[in-house]
C-alpha positions as CSV (number, residue, x, y, z in Angstrom):
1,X,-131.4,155.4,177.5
2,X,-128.4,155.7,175.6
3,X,-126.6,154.1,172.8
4,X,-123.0,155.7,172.2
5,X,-121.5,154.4,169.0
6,X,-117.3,154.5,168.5
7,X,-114.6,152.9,166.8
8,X,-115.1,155.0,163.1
9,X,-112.2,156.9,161.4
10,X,-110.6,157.3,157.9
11,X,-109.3,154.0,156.6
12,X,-107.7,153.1,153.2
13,X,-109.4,150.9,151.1
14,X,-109.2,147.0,151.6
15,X,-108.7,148.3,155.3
16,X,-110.8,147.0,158.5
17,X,-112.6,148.9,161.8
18,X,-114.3,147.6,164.5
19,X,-117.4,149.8,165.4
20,X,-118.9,149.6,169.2
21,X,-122.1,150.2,170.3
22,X,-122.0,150.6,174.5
23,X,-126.1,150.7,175.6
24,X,-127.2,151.7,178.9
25,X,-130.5,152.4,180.6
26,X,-132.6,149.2,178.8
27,X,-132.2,145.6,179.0
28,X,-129.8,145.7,176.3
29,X,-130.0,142.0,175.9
30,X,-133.3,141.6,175.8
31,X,-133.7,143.0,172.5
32,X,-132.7,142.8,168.6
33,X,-129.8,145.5,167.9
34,X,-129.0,146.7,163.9
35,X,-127.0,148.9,162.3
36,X,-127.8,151.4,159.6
37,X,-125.8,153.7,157.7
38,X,-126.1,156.8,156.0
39,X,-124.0,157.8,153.1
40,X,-123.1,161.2,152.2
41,X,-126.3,162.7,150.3
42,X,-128.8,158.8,150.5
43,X,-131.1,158.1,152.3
44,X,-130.9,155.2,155.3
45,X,-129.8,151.8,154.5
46,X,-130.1,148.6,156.8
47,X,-126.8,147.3,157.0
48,X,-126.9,144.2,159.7
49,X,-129.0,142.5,162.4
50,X,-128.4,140.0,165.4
51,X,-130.8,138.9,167.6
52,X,-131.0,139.7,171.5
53,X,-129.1,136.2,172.5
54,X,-126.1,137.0,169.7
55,X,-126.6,133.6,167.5
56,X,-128.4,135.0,164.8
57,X,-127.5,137.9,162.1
58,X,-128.6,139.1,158.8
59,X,-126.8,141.8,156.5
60,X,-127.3,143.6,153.4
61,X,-126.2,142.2,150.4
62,X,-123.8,145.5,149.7
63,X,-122.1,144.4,152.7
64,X,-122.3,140.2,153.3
65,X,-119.5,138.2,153.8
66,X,-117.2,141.7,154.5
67,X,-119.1,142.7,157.6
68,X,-119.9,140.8,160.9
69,X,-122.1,141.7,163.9
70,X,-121.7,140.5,167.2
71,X,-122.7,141.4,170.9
72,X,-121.4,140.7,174.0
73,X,-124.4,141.3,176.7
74,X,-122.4,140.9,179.4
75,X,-120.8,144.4,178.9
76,X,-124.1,145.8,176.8
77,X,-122.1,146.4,173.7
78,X,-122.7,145.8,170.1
79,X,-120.3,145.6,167.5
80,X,-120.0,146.1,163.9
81,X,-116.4,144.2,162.3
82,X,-115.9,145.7,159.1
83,X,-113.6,143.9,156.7
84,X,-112.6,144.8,152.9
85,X,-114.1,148.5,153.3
86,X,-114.7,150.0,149.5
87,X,-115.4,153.4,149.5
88,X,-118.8,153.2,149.0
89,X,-119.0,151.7,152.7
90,X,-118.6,155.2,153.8
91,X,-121.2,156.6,155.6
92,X,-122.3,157.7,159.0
93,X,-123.0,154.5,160.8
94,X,-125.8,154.0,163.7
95,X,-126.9,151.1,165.9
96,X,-130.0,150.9,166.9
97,X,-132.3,148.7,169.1
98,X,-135.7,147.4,168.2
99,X,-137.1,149.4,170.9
100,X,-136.7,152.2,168.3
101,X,-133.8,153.8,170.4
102,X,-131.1,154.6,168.0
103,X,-127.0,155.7,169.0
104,X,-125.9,159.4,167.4
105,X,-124.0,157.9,164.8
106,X,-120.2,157.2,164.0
107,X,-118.2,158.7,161.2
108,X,-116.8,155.9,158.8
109,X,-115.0,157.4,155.8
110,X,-112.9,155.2,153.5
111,X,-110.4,157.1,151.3
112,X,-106.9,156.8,149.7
């Protein structure tokens, strides 16, 4: 099984990245995908779920209405658009699937 996350970098505030989330070795769409963050120094927060056919999400409240999950099961990938970053969005950013498999993490750091 693997989930290999991409897509992070250094943006400027009010700036936008697209984070990817390629799974192999499960039946990716079978199954609920989320991502979850982990700022510098805190603990794990929830950031965003969608369900395993791609019509349903749910975020955070720190991040609703600026971030947008999708999937595209055809190609086993899960994505994270993240719109209006702040710098308190950065963090190092994971998917994970409800199996309880989890990706190793992308950088996200978002500095003027």
């Amino acid at each position: 099984v693997q989930l290999v996350g991409s897509g992070g970098g250094l943006v400027q505030p009010g700036g936008s990245l697209r984070l990817s989330c390629a799974a192999s070795g499960f039946t990716f769409s079978s199954y609920y995908m989320s991502w979850v963050r982990q700022a510098p120094g805190k603990g794990l927060e929830w950031v965003s779920e969608i369900n395993s056919g791609g019509d349903n999400t749910y975020y955070a409240d720190s991040v609703k209405g600026r971030f947008t999950a999708s999937r595209d099961n055809a190609k086993n990938t899960l994505y994270l658009q993240m719109n209006s970053l702040i710098p308190e969005d950065t963090a190092l950013y994971y998917c994970a699937a409800s199996t309880g498999y989890w990706g190793q993490g992308t950088q996200v750091t978002v500095s003027s």
